[in-house]
N, C-alpha and C positions, 0 to 999 in steps of 0.2 A: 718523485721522492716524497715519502711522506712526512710533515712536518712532525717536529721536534712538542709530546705533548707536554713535555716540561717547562716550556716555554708560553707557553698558553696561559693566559694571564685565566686565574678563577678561585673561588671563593672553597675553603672546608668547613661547612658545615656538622659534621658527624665524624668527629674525634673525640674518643675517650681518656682520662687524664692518663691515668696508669697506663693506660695500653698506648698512648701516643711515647713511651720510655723506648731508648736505644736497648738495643740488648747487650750491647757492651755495658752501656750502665746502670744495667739490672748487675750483671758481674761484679763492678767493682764494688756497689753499695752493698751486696751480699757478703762479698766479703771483708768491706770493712766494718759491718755492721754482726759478721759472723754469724749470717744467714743462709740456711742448708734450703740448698735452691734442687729439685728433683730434675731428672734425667729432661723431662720434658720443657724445662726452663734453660737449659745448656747447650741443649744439641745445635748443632749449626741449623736444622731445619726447623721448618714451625712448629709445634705439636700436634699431633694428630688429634682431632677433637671430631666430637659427633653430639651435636645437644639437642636434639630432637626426642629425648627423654629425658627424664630425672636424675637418670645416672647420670647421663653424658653431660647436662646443662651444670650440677653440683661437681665434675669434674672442672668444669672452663673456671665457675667461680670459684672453685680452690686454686688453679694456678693464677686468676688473676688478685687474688686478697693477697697470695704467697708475695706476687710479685710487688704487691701495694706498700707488703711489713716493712720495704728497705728505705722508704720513706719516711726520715724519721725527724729531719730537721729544716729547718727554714734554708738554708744551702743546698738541700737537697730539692725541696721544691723549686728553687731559681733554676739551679742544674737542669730539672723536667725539662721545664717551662721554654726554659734559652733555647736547649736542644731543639724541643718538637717547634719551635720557631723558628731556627735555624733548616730545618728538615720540610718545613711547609714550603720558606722561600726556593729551597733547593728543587720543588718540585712545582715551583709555579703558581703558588699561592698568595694572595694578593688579602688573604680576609681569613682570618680563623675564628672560629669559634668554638671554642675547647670545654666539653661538658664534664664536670665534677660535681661531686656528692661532698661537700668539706666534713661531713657525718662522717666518715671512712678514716679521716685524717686527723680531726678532733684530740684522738685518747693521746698523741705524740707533738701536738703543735699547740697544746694548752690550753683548749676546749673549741666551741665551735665557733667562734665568734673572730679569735686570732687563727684560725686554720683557714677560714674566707679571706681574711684581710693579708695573712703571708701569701696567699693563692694570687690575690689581685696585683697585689704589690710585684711578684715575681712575674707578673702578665705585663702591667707596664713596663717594667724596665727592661723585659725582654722585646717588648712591641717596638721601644724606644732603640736600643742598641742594635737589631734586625731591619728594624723598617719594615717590618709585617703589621697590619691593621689584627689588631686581637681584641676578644671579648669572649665576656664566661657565658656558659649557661645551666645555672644552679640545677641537677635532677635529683630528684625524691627515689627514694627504693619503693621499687613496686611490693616488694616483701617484706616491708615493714608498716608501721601506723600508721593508719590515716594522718593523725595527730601529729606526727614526724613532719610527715609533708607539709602541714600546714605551718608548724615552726621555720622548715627552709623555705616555704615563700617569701613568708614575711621579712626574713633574714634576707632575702635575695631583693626583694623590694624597697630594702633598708639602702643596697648598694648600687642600686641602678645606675645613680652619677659616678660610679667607682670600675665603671665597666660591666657589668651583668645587665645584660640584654635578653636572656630566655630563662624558662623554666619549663624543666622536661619532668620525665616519667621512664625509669630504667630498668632493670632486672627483667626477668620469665612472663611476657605478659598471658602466660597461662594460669600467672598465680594473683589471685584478684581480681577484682572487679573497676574499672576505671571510675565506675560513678564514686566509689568508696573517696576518691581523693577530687571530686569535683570543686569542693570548696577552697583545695590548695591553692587548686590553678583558677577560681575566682578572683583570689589572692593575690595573684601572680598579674594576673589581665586587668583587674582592677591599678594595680601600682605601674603600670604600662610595660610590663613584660611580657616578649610573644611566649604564648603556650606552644611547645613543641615535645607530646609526650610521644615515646616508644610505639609502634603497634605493626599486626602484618608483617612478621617474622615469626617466630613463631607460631607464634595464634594465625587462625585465616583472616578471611577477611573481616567479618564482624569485630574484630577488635580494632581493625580501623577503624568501622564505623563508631566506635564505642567513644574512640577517639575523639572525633567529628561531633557529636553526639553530647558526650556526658563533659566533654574537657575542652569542646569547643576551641580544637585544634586547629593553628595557623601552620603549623608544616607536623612533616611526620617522621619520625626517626625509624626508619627501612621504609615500610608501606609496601613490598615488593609484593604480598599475598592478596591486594587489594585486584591485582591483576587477573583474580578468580572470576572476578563480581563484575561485568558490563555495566550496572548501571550505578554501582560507586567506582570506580573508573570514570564515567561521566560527570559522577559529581565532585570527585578531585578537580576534572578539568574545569570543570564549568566556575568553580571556585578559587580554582590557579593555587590548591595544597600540596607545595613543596613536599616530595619524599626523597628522603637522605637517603639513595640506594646505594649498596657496599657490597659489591658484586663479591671480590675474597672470601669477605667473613659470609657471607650468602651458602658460599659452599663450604667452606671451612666447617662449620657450626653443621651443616647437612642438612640445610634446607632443601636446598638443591644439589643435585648428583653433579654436575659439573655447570661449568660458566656459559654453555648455552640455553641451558635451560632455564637460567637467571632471567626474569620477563623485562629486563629492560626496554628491550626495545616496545612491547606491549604499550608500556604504560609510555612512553614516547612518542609512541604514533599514536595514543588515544587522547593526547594533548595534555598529561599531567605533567607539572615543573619539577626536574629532577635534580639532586644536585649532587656530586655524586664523592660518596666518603670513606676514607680510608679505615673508620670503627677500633680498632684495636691493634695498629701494627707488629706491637710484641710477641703478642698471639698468633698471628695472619700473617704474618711476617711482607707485607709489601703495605706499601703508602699510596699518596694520592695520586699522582702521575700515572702509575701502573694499571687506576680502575680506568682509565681514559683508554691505555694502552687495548685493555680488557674489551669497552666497548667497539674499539676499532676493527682488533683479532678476532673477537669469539661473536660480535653480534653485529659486525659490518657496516657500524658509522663510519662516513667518511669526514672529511678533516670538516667541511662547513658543519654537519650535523656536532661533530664535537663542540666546536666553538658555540655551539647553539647549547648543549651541557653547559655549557662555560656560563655563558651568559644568565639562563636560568638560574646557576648557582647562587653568581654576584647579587638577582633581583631578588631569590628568596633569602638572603640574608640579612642579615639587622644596620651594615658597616652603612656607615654615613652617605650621605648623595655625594658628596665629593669623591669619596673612595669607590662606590658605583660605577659614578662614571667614569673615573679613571680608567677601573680595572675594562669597562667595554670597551672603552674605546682600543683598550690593549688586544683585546679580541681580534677587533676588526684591525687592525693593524698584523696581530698572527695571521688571520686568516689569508690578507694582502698581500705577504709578504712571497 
């Protein structure tokens, strides 16, 4: 019988703020806030999405900004927060790291400075009342200014003892140039935050490299297209650069036609550290637990190799050695059992 991968002690790296929201409480905030939510925000199934173009990619980020508007109060941010912690321990999560833009949230929580600090505040008290290890990781929009990004570094390196442990790179990485924002994430590496920007989902693989390269990337948020390139594949491995892969949204978005053709397993047997993320639930409609289930059904990890997912996750993460080792040793205790 095959173990329970719920139970599987492991880290979420690659969760998005809004898109970690229940959809029951996209519902009620909608309606108490008397927000006209479209057909594709309702339905009992996910929305049908395809972003592998301009239409499709300006389609996802209209339903996720719509679903961002009902976000309007410091109670509303705790509610998130509690929830997707709630929702992580439920599937076995042992470590979160939940990436927001406080830019997005700013014009409603009274600029950006108290939109970080209701953000952090609602991550302790949920880390505390859950017993889930939590931490932010401040991303910059790829579609907006350099100058922007350099503002939330420093913002982010302001709160490193307040919990912000990374500093990413988000939106279309077809729009931009990563060098444009190299000095953000100087910023960021300099005040001892790991750089973890976007790349290889959309774009091929050169935008990993670009990654690698101009932003001098310690993990990689997807990296699933790096899978093209043999010899950056080797120098993930050779370097041990964590890629947040998120098999759902992989196909959701229509990168990939279905979840075999998702290269997990590629970049798994070419020795890159995976960790594996559930990106947007609200949208994609499944969580963490289910990409495990994914890798077992659709790409034939068996339960040791899961546990070894597992384990990569815990090490490419920022959560303390105490919390490390705990969550291994819980591995090898699944695995045993």
């Amino acid at each position: 019988m095959a173990r329970d991968v719920s139970q599987l002690p492991k880290a979420h790296l690659h969760l998005h703020f809004t898109g970690s929201m229940r959809p029951g409480t996209l519902l009620e905030l909608a309606d108490k806030y008397g927000v006209h939510l479209p057909d594709a925000l309702t339905a009992a199934e996910p929305p049908k999405l395809r972003a592998t173009d301009e239409r499709g990619w300006f389609r996802f980020q209209r339903l996720y900004d719509i679903a961002r508007s009902v976000l309007r109060s410091p109670e509303d941010i705790q509610r998130l927060v509690r929830e997707a912690a709630e929702e992580d321990v439920r599937e076995g999560s042992g470590w979160l790291e939940i990436q927001v833009d406080p830019t997005s949230y700013a014009p409603r929580l009274g600029g950006l400075i108290p939109a970080l600090e209701i953000i952090l505040d609602a991550v302790e008290t949920a880390s505390r009342e859950t017993g889930l290890g939590m931490a932010v990781l401040v991303a910059a929009n790829r579609t907006k200014h350099p100058l922007d990004a350099r503002t939330l570094a420093r913002l982010a390196v302001r709160y490193a003892d307040r919990g912000v442990v990374g500093f990413g790179l988000s939106n279309d990485e077809r729009r931009g140039l990563a060098r444009d924002f190299d000095r953000a994430f100087a910023i960021a590496r300099d005040g001892g935050l790991l750089a973890a920007p976007h790349g290889g989902e959309l774009a091929g693989p050169y935008s990993v490299r670009d990654c690698l390269d101009d932003l001098r990337a310690e993990r990689i948020g997807h990296g699933v297209r790096a899978a093209e390139d043999p010899r950056l594949l080797a120098r993930l491995a050779e370097r041990q650069i964590t890629c947040e892969v998120c098999p759902s949204s992989n196909v959701a978005l229509g990168v990939y036609a279905n979840q075999r053709d998702v290269p997990l397993r590629t970049l798994y047997e070419a020795g890159v550290p995976v960790a594996l993320g559930a990106d947007d639930p609200l949208l994609f409609g499944s969580r963490l637990a289910a990409q495990y289930e994914l890798a077992r059904s659709a790409h034939g990890f068996t339960d040791e190799q899961l546990a070894d997912l597992a384990s990569q996750s815990v090490r490419g993460s920022r959560a303390p050695r105490e919390v490390q080792e705990r969550l291994l040793s819980g591995v090898k205790e699944w695995l045993a059992s």
